[in-house]
C-alpha positions in Angstrom: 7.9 -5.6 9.1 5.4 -5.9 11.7 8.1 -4.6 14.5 9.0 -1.8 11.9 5.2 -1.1 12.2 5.1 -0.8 16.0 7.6 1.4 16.0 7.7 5.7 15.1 8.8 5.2 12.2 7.1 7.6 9.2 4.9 4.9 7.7 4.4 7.4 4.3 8.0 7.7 3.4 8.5 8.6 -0.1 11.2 7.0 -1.4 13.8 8.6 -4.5 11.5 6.6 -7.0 8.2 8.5 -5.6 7.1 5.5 -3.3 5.8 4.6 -0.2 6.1 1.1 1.7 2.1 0.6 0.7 2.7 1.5 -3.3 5.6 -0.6 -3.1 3.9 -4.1 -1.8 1.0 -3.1 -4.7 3.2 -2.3 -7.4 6.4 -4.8 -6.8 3.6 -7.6 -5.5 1.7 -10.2 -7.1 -1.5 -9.4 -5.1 -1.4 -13.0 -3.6 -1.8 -13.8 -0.1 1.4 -12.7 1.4 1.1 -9.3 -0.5 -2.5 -8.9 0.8 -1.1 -9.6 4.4 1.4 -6.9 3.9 -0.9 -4.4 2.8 -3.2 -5.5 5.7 -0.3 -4.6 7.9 0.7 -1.8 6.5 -2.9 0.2 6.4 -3.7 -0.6 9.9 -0.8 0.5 11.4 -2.1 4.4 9.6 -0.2 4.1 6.3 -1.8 6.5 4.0 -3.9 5.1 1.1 -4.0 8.6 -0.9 -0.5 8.9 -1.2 0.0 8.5 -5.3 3.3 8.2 -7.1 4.9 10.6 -9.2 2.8 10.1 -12.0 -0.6 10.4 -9.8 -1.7 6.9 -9.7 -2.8 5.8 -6.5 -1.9 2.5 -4.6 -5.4 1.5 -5.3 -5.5 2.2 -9.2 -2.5 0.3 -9.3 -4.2 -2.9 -7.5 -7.1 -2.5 -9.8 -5.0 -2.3 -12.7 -3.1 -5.7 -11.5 -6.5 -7.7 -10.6 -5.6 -7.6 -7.1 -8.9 -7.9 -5.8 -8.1 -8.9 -2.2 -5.9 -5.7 -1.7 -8.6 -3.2 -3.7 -11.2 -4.2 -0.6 -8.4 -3.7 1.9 -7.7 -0.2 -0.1 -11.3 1.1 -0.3 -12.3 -0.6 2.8 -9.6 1.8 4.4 -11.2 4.7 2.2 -8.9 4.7 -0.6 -10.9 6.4 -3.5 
């Protein structure tokens, strides 16, 4: 992932379910260390933190609403609101 990263690539692709790479590693992750990491990666290399699903609910609602405390500092730290 972290070659991905360094590359052009469009860090905010939506995918056909409404997702990005960041929503993806909150919502399909258990919030643990690895998943945290990812999420690290993934907001310093400029993924957006205000991109919501379909439904509106923001990568940073969904780590609240998982208990995944390490990756709501990441999120807000980042500016996530």
């Amino acid at each position: 992932m972290r070659i991905l990263l360094a590359t052009a690539i469009d860090k905010d692709h939506v995918n056909k379910l409404g997702w990005t790479a960041l929503l993806e590693a909150v919502v399909l992750g258990d919030g643990g260390p690895v998943y945290t990491e990812i999420v690290g990666d993934l907001v310093r290399a400029g993924a957006s933190v205000a991109i919501a699903d379909r439904d509106g609910v923001t990568p940073l609602a969904h780590a609240r609403r998982r208990g995944q405390t390490a990756i709501v500092g990441i999120l807000e730290a980042a500016g996530a609101r």
